[in-house]
C-alpha positions as CSV (number, residue, x, y, z in Angstrom):
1,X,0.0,0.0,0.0
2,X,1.4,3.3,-0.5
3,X,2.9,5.6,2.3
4,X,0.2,8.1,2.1
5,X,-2.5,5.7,3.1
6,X,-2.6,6.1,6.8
7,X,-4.0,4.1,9.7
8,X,-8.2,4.7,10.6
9,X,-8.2,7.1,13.2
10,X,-10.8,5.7,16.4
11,X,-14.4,6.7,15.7
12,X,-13.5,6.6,12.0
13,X,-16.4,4.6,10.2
14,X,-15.8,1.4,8.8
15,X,-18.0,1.9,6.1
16,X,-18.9,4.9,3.9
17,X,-21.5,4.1,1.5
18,X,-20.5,0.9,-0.6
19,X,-16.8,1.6,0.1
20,X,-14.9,-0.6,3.2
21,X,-12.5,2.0,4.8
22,X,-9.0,1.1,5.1
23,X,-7.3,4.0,6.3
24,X,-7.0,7.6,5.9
25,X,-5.8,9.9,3.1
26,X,-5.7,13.5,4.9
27,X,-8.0,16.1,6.3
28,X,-8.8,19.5,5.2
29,X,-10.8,22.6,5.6
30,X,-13.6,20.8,4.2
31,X,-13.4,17.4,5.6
32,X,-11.4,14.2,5.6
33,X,-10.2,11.8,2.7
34,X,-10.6,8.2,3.5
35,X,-8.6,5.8,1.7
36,X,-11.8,2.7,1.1
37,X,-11.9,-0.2,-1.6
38,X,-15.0,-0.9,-3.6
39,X,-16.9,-4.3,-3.7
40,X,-14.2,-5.6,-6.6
41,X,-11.5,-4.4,-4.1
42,X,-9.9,-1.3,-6.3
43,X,-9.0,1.8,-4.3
44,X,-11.3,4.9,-3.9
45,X,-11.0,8.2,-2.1
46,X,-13.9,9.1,-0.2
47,X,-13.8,12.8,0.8
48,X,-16.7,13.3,4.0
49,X,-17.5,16.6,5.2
50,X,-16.9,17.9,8.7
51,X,-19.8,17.5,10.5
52,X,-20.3,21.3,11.5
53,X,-20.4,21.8,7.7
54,X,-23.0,19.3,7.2
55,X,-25.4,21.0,9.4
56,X,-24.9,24.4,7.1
57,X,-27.9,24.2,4.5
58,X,-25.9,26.9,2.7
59,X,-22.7,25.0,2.6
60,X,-24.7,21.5,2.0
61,X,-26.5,23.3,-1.2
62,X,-23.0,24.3,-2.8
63,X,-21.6,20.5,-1.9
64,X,-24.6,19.2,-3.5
65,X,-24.0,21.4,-7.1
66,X,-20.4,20.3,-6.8
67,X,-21.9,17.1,-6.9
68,X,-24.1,17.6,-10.4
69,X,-21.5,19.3,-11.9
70,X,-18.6,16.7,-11.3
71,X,-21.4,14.2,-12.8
72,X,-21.7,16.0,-15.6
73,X,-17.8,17.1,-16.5
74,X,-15.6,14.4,-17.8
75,X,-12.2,14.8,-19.5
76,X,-8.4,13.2,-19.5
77,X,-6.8,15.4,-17.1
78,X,-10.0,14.9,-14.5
79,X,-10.6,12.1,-11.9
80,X,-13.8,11.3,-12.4
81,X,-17.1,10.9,-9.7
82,X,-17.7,7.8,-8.8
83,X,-20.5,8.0,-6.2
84,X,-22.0,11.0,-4.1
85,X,-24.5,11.2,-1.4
86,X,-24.9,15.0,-0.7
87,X,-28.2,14.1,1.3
88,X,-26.8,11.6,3.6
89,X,-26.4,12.9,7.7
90,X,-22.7,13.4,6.6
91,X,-22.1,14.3,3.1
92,X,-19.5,12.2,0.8
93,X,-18.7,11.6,-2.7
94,X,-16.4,8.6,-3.8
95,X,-13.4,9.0,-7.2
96,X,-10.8,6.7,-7.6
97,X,-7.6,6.5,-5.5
98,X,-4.7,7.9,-7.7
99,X,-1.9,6.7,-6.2
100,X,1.4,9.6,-5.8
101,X,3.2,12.2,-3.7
102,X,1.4,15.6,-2.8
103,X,2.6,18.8,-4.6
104,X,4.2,19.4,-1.3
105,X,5.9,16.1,-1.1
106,X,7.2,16.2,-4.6
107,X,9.1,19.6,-4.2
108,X,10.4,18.7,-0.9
109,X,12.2,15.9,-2.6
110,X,12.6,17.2,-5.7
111,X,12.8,21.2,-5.8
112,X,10.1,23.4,-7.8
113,X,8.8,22.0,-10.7
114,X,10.5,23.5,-13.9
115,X,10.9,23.0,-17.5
116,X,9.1,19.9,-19.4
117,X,7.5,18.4,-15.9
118,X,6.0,22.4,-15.4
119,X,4.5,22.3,-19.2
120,X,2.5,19.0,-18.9
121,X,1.3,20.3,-15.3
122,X,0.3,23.2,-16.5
123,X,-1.0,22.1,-19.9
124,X,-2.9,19.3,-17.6
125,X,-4.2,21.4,-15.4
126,X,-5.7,23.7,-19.1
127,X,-7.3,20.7,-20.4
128,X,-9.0,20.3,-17.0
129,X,-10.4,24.0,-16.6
130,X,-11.5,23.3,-20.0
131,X,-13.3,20.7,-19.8
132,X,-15.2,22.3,-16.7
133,X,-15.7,25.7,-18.5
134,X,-17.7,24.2,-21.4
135,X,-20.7,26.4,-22.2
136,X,-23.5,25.4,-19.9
137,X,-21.1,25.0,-17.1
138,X,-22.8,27.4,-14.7
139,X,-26.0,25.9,-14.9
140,X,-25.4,24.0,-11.6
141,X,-24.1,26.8,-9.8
């Protein structure tokens, strides 16, 4: 398993959704990443809100248009939705598990990103605010 997967904190659940958890990916201003596997045993990230945020209507109606509009948005440089519940007590949504280092991570141990490695991150990272601003994208906002 990789190094970033780390141990289930206690009171973490053992299931979200479909998806078994197996550990934990990080935690953030919006809520925590659990590292789960699917029935057929591939690797998902499951991102639940903090449960302070999932008593905010007006945060829980912006999570739940996040929701539609990553159902909707597809596209090579994108990792796509696999399963949301914006309704549920706690709100999650489900993508795969891609597997690497942190942008943090990766400069500590390598330094700033620069020439060739720069281009395809920032050409990726084009092709993935391009796919989301197609025309119609603001239908869900």
């Amino acid at each position: 398993m990789s190094t970033r997967i780390h141990p289930a904190w206690p009171g973490d659940p053992g299931w979200i959704g479909p998806y078994r958890i197996i550990g934990r990916l990080g935690s953030g201003g919006m809520g925590t990443v659990h590292a789960a596997l699917d029935s057929g045993g591939h690797r998902v990230a499951v991102k639940v809100v903090h449960p302070a945020q999932a008593g905010d209507e007006e945060f829980r109606a912006r999570f739940t248009r996040e929701v539609a509009l990553s159902q909707r948005v597809t596209g090579p440089c994108l990792v796509p939705l696999l399963a949301a519940d914006p309704s549920a007590t706690v709100p999650w949504l489900a993508t795969p598990y891609v597997p690497g280092p942190t942008r943090g991570e990766y400069t500590a141990a390598h330094g700033p990103l620069s020439g060739a490695r720069l281009y395809a991150l920032a050409a990726g990272t084009a092709a993935a605010l391009a796919a989301v601003m197609q025309p119609g994208w603001c239908t869900a906002m």
